[in-house]
PQR file of N, CA, C, O and H, with PARSE charges and radii, in Angstrom:
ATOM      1  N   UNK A   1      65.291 159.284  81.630 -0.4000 1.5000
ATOM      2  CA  UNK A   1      64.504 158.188  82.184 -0.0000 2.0000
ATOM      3  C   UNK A   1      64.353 158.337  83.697  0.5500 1.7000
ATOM      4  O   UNK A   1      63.220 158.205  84.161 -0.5500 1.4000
ATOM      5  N   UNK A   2      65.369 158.598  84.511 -0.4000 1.5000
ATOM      6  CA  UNK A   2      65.780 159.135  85.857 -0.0000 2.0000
ATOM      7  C   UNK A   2      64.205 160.316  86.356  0.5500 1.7000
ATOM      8  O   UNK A   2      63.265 160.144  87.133 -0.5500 1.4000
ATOM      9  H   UNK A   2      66.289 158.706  84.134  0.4000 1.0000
ATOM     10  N   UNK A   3      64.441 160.993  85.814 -0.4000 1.5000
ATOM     11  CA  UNK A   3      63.752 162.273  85.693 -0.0000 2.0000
ATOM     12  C   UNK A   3      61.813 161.591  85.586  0.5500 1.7000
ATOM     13  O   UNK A   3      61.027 162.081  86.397 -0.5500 1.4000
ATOM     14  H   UNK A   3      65.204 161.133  85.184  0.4000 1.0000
ATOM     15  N   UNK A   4      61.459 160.883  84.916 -0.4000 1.5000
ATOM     16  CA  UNK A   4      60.028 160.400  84.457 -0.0000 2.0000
ATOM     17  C   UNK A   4      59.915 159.598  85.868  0.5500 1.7000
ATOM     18  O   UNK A   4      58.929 159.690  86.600 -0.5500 1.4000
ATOM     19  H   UNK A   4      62.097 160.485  84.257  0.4000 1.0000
ATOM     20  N   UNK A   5      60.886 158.918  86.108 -0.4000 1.5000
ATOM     21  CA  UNK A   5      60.458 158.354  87.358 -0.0000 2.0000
ATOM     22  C   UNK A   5      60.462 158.649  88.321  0.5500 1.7000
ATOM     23  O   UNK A   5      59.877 158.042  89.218 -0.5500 1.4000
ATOM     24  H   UNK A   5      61.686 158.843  85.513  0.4000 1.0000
ATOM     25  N   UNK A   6      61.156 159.732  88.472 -0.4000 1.5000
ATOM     26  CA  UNK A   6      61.187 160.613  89.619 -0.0000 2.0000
ATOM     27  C   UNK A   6      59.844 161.773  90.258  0.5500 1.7000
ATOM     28  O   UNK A   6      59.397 162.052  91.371 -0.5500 1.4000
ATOM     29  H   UNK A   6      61.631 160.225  87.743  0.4000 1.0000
ATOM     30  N   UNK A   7      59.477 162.334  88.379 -0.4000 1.5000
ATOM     31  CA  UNK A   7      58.203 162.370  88.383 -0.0000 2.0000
ATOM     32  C   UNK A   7      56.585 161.765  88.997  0.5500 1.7000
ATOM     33  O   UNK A   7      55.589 162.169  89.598 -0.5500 1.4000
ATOM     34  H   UNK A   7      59.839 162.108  87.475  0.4000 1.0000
ATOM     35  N   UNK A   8      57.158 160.521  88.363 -0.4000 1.5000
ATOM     36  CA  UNK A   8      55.888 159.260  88.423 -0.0000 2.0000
ATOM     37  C   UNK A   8      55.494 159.277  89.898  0.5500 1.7000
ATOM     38  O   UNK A   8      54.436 159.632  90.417 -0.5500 1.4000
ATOM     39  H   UNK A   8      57.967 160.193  87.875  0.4000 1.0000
ATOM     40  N   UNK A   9      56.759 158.742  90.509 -0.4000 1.5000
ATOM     41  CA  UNK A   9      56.707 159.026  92.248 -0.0000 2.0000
ATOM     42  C   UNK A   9      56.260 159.824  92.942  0.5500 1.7000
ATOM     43  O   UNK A   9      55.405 159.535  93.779 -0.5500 1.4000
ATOM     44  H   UNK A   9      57.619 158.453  90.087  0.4000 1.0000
ATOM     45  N   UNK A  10      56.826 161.304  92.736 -0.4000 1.5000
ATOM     46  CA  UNK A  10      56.133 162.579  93.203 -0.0000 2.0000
ATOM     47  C   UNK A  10      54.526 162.240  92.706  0.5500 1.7000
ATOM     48  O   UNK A  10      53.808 162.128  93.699 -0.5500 1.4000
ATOM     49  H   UNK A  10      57.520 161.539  92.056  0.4000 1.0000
ATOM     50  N   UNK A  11      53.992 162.103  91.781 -0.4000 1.5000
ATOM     51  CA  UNK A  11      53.157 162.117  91.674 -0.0000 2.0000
ATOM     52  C   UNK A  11      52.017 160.923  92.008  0.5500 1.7000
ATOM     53  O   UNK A  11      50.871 161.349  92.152 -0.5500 1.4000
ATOM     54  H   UNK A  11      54.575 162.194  90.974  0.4000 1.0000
ATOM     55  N   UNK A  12      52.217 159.439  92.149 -0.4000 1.5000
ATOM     56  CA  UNK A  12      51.573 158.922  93.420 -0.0000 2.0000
ATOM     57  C   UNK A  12      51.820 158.527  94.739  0.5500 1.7000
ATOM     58  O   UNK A  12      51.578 157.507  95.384 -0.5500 1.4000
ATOM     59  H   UNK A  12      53.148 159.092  92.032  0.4000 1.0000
ATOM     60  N   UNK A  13      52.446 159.760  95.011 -0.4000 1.5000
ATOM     61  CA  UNK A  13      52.606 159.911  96.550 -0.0000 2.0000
ATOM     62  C   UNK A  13      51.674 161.362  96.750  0.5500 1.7000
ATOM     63  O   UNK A  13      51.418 161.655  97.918 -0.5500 1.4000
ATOM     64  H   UNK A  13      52.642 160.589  94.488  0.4000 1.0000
ATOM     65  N   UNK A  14      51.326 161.978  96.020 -0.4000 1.5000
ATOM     66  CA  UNK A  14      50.728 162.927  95.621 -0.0000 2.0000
ATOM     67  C   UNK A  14      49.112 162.525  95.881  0.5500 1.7000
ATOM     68  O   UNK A  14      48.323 162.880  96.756 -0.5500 1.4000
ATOM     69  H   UNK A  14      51.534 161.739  95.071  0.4000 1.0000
ATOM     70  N   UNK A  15      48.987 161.686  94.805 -0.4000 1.5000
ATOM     71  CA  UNK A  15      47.825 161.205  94.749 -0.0000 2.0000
ATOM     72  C   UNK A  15      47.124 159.968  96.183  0.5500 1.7000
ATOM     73  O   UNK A  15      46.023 159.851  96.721 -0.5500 1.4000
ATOM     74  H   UNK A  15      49.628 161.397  94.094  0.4000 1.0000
ATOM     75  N   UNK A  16      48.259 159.365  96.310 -0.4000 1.5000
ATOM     76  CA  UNK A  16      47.940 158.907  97.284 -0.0000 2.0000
ATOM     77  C   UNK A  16      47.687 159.676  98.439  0.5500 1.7000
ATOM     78  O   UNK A  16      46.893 159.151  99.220 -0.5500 1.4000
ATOM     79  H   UNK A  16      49.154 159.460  95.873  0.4000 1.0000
ATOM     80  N   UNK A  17      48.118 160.716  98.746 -0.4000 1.5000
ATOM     81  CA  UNK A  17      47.916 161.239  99.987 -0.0000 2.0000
ATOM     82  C   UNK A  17      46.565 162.071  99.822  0.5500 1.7000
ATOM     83  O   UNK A  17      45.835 162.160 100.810 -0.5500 1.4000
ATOM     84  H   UNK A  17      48.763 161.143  98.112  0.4000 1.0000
ATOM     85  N   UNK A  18      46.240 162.605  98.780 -0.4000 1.5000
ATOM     86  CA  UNK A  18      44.997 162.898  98.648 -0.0000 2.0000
ATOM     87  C   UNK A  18      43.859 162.112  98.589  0.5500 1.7000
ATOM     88  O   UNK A  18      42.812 162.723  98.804 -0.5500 1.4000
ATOM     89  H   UNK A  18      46.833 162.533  97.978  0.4000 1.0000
ATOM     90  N   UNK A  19      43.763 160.813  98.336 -0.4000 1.5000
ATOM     91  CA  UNK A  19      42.964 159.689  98.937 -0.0000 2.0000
ATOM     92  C   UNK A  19      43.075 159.236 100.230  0.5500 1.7000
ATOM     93  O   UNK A  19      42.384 158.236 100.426 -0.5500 1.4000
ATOM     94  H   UNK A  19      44.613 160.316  98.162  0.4000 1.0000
ATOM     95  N   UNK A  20      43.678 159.605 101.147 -0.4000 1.5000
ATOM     96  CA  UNK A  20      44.097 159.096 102.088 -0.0000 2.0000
ATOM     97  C   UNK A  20      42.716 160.282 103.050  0.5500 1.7000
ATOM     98  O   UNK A  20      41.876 160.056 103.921 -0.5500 1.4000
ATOM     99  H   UNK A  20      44.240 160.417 100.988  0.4000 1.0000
ATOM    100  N   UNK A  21      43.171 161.608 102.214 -0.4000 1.5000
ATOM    101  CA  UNK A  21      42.505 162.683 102.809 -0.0000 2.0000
ATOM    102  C   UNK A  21      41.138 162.431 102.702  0.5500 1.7000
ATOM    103  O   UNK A  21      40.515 162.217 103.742 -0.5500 1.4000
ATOM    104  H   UNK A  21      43.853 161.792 101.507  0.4000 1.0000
ATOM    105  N   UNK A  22      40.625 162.421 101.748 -0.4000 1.5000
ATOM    106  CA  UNK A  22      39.116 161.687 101.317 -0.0000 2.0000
ATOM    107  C   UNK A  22      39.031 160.748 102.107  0.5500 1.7000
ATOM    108  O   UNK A  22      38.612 161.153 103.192 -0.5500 1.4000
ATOM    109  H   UNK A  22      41.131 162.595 100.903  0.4000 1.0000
ATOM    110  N   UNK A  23      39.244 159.581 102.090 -0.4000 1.5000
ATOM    111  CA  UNK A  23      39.094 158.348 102.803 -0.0000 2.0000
ATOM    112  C   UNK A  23      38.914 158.852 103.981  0.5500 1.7000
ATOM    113  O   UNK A  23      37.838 158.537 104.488 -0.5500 1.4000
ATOM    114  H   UNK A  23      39.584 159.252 101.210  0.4000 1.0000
ATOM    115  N   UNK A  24      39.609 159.546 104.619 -0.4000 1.5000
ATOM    116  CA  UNK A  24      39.625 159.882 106.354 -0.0000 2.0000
ATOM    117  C   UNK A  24      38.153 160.876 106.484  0.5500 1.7000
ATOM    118  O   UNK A  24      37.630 161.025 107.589 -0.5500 1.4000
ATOM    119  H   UNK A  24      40.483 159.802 104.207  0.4000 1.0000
ATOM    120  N   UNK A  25      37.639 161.441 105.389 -0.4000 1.5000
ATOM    121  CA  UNK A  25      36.908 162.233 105.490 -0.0000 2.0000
ATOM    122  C   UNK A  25      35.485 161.160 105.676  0.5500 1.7000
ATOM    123  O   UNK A  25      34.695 161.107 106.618 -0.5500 1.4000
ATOM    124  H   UNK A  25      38.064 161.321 104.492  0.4000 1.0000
ATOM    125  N   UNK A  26      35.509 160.537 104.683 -0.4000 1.5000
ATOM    126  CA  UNK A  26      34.601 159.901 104.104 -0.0000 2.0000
ATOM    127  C   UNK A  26      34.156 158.836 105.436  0.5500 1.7000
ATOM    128  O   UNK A  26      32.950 158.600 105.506 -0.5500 1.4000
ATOM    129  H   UNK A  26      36.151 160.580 103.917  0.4000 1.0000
ATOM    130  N   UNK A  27      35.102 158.149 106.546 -0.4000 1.5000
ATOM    131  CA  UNK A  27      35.619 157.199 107.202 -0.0000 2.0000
ATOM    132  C   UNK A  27      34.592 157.793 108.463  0.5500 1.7000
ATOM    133  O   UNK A  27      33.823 157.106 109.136 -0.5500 1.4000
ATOM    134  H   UNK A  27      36.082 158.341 106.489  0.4000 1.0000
ATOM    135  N   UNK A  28      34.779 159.017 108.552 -0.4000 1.5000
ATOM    136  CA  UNK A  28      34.328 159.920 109.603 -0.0000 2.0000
ATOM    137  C   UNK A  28      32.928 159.710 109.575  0.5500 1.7000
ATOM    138  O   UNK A  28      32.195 159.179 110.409 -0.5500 1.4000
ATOM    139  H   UNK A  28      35.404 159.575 108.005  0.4000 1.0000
ATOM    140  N   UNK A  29      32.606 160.366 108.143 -0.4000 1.5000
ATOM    141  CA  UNK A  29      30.714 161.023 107.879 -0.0000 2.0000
ATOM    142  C   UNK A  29      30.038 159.412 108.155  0.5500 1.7000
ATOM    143  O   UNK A  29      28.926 159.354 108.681 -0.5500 1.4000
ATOM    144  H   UNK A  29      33.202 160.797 107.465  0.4000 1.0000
ATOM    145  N   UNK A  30      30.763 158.123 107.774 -0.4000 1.5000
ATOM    146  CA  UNK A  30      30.307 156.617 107.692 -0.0000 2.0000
ATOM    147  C   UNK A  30      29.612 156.428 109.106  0.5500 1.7000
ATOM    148  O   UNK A  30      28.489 156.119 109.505 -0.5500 1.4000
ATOM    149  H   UNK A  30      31.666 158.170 107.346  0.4000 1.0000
ATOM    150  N   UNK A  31      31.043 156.825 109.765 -0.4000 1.5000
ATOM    151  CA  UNK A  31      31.117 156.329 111.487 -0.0000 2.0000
ATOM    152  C   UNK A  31      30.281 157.087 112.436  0.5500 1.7000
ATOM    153  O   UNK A  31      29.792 156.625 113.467 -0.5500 1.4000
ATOM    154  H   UNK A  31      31.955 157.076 109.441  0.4000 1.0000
ATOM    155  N   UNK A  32      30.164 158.250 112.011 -0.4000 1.5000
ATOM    156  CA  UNK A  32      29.408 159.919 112.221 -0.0000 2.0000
ATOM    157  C   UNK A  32      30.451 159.318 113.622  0.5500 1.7000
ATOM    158  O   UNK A  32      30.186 158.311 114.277 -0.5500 1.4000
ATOM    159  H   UNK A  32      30.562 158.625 111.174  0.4000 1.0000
ATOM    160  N   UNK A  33      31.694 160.250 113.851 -0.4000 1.5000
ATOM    161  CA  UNK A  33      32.805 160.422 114.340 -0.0000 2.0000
ATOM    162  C   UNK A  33      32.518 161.537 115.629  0.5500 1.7000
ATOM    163  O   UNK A  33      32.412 162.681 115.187 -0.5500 1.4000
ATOM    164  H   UNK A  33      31.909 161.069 113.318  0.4000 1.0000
ATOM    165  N   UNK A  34      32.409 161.470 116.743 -0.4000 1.5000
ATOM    166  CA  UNK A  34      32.954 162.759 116.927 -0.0000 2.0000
ATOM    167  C   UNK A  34      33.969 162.678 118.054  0.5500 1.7000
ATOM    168  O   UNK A  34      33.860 161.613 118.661 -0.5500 1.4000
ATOM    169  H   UNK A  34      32.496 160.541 117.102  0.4000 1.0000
ATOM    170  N   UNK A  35      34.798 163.371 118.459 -0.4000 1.5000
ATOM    171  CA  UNK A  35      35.121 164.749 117.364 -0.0000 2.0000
ATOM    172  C   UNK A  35      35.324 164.222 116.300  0.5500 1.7000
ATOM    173  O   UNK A  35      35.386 163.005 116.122 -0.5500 1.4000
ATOM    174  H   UNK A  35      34.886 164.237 117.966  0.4000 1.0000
ATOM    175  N   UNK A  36      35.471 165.196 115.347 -0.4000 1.5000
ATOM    176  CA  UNK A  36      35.616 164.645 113.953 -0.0000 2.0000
ATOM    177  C   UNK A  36      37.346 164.125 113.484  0.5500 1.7000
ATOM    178  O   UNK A  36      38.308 164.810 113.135 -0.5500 1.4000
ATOM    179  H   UNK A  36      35.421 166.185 115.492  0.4000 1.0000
ATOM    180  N   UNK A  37      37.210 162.813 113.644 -0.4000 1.5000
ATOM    181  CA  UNK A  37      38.859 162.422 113.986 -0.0000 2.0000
ATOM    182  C   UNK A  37      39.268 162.444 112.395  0.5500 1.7000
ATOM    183  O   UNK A  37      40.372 162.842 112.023 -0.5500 1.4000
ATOM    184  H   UNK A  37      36.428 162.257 113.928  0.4000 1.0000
ATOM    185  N   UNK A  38      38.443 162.062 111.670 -0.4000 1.5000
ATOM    186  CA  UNK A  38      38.656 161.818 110.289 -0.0000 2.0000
ATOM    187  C   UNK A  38      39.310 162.890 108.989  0.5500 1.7000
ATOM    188  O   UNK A  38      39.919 162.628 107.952 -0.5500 1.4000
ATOM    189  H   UNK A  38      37.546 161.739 111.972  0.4000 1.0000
ATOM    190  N   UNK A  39      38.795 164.364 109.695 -0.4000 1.5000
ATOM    191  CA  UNK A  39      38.995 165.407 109.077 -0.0000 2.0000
ATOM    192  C   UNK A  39      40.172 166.059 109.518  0.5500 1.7000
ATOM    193  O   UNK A  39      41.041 166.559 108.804 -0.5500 1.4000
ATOM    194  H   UNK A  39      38.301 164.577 110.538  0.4000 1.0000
ATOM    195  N   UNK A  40      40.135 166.020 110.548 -0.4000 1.5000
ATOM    196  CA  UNK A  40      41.424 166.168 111.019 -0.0000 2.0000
ATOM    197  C   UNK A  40      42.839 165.397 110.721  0.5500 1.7000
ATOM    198  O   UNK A  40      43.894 165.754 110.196 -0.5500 1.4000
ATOM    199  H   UNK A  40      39.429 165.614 111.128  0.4000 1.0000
ATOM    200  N   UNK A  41      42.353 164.130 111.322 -0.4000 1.5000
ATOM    201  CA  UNK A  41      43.660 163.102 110.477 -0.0000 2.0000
ATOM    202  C   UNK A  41      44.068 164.101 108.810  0.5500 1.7000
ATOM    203  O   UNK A  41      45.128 164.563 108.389 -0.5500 1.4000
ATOM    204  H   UNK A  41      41.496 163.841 111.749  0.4000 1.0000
ATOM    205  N   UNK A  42      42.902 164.099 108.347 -0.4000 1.5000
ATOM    206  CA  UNK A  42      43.078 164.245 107.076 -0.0000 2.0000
ATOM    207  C   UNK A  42      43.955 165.034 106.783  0.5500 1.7000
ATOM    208  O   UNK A  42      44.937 164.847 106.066 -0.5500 1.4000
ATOM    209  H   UNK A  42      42.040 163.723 108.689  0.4000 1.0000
ATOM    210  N   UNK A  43      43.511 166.298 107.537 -0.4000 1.5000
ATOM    211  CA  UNK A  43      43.903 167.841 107.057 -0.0000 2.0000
ATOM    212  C   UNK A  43      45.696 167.838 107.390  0.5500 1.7000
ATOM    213  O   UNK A  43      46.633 168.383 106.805 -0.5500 1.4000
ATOM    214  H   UNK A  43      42.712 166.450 108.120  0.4000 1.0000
ATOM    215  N   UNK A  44      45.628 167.021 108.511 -0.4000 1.5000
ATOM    216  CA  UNK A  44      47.336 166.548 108.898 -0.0000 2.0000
ATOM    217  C   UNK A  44      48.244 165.996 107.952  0.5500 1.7000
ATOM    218  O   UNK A  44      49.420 166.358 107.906 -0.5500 1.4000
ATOM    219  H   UNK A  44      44.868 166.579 108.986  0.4000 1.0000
ATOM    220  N   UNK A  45      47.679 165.000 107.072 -0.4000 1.5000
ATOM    221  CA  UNK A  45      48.257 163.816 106.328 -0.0000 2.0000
ATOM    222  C   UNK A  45      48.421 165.046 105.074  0.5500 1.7000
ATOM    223  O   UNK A  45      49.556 165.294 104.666 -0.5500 1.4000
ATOM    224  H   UNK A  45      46.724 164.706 107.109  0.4000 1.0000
ATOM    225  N   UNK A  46      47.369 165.699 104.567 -0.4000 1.5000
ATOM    226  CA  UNK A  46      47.467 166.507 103.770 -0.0000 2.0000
ATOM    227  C   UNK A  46      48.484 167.596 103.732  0.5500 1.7000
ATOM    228  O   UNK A  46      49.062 167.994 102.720 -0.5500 1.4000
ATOM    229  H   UNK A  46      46.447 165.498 104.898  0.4000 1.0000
ATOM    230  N   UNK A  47      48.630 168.011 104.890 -0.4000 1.5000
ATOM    231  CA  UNK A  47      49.781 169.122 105.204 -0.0000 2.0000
ATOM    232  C   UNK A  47      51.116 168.712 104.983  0.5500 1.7000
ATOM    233  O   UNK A  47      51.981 169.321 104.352 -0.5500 1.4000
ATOM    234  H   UNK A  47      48.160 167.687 105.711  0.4000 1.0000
ATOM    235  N   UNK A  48      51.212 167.495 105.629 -0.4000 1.5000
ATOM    236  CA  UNK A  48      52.628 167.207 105.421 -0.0000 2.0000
ATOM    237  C   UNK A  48      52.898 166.494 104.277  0.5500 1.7000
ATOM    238  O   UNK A  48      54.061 166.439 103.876 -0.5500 1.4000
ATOM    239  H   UNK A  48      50.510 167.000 106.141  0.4000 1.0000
ATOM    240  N   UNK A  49      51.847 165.839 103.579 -0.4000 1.5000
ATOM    241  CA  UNK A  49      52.235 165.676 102.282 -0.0000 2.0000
ATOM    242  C   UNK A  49      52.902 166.362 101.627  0.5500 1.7000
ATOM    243  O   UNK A  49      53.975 166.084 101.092 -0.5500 1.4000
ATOM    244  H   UNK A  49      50.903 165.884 103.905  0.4000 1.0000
ATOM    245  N   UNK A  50      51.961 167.922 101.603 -0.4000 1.5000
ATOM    246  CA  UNK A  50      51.964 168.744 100.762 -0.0000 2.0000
ATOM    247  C   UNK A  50      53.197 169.591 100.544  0.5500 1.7000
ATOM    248  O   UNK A  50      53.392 170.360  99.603 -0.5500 1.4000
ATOM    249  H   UNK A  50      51.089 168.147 102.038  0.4000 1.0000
ATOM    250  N   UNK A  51      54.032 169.320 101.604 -0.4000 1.5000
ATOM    251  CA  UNK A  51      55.220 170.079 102.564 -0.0000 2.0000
ATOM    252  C   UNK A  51      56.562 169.073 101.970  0.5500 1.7000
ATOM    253  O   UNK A  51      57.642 169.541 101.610 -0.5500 1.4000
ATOM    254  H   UNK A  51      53.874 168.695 102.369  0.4000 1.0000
ATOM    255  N   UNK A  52      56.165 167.443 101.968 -0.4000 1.5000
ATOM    256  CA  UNK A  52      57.288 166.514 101.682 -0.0000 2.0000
ATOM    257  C   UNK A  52      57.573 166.685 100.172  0.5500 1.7000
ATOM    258  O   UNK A  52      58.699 166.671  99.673 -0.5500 1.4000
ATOM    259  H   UNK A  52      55.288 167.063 102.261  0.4000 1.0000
ATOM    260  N   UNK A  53      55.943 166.913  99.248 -0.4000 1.5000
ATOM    261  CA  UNK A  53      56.127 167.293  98.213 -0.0000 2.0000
ATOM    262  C   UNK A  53      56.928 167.945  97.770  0.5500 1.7000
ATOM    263  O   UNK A  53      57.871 167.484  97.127 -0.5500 1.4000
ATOM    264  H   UNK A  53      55.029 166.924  99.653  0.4000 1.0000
ATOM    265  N   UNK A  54      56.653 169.869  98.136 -0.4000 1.5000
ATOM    266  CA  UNK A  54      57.500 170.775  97.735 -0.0000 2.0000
ATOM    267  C   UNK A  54      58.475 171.033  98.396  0.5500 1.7000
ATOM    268  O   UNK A  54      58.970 172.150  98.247 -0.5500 1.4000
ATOM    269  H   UNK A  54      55.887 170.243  98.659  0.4000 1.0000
ATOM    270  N   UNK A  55      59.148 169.988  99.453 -0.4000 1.5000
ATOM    271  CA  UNK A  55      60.451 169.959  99.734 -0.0000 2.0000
ATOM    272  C   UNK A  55      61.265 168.874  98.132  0.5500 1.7000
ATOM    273  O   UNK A  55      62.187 169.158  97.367 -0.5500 1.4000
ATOM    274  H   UNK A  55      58.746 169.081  99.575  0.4000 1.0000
ATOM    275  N   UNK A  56      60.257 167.506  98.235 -0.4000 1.5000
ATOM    276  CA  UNK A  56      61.072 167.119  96.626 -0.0000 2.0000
ATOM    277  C   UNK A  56      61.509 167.638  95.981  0.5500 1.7000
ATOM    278  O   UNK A  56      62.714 167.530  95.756 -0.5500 1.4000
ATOM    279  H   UNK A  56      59.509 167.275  98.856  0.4000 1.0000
ATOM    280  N   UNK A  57      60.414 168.777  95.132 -0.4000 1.5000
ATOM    281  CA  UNK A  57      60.943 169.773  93.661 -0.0000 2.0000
ATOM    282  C   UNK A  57      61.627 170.491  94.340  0.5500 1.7000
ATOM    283  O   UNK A  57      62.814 170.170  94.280 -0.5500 1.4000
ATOM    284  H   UNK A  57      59.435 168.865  95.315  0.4000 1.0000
ATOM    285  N   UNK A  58      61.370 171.532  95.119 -0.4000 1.5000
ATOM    286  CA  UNK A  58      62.424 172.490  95.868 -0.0000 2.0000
ATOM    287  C   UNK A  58      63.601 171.234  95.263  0.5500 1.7000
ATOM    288  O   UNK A  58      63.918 171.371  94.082 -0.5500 1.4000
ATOM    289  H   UNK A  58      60.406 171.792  95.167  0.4000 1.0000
ATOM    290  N   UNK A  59      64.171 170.171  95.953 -0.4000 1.5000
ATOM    291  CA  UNK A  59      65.254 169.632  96.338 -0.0000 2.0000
ATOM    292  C   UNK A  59      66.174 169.045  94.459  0.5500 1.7000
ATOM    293  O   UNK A  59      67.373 169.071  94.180 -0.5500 1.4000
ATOM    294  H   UNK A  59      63.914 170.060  96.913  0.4000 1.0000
ATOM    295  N   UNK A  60      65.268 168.706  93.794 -0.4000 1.5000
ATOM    296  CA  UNK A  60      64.893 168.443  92.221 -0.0000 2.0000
ATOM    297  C   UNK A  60      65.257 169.826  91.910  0.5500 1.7000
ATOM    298  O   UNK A  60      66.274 169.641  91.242 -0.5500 1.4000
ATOM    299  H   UNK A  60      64.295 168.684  94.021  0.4000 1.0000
ATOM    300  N   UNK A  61      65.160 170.537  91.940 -0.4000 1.5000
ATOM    301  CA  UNK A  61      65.633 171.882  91.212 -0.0000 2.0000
ATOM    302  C   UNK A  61      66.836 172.679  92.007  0.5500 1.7000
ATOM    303  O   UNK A  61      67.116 173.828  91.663 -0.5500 1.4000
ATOM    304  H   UNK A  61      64.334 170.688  92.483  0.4000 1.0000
ATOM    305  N   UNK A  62      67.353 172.200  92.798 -0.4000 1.5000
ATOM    306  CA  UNK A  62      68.552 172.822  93.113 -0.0000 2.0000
ATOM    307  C   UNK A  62      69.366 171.816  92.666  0.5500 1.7000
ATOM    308  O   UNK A  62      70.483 172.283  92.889 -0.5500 1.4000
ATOM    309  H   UNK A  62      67.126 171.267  93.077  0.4000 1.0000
ATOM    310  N   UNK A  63      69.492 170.951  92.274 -0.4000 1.5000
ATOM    311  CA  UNK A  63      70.462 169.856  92.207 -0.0000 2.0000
ATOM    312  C   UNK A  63      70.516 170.016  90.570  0.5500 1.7000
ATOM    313  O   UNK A  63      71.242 169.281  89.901 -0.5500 1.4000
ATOM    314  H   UNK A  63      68.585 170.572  92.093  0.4000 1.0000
TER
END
């Protein structure tokens, strides 16, 4: 049970951060941004998501 929810989590924090990325994108082209703050934010939020992520499983599979 531990394990599904542990899952569930990884996975809308996952998802959330990939809307977050869209949204910032999307936020930009609305506002016509420049510089383009939106894509950038994005590409940031995305990185370290992506990084907090596979530090989780990394951390989930050594344990």
């Amino acid at each position: 049970m531990r394990d599904i929810l542990k899952s569930l989590i990884i996975v809308v924090f996952a998802v959330l951060i990939g809307f977050s990325a869209v949204f910032g994108y999307v936020a930009e082209k609305l506002m016509n941004a420049q510089p383009p703050t939106g894509t950038i934010t994005g590409a940031i939020i995305l990185v370290i998501g992506t990084i907090a992520i596979l530090v989780l499983f990394w951390k989930e599979k050594t344990i």
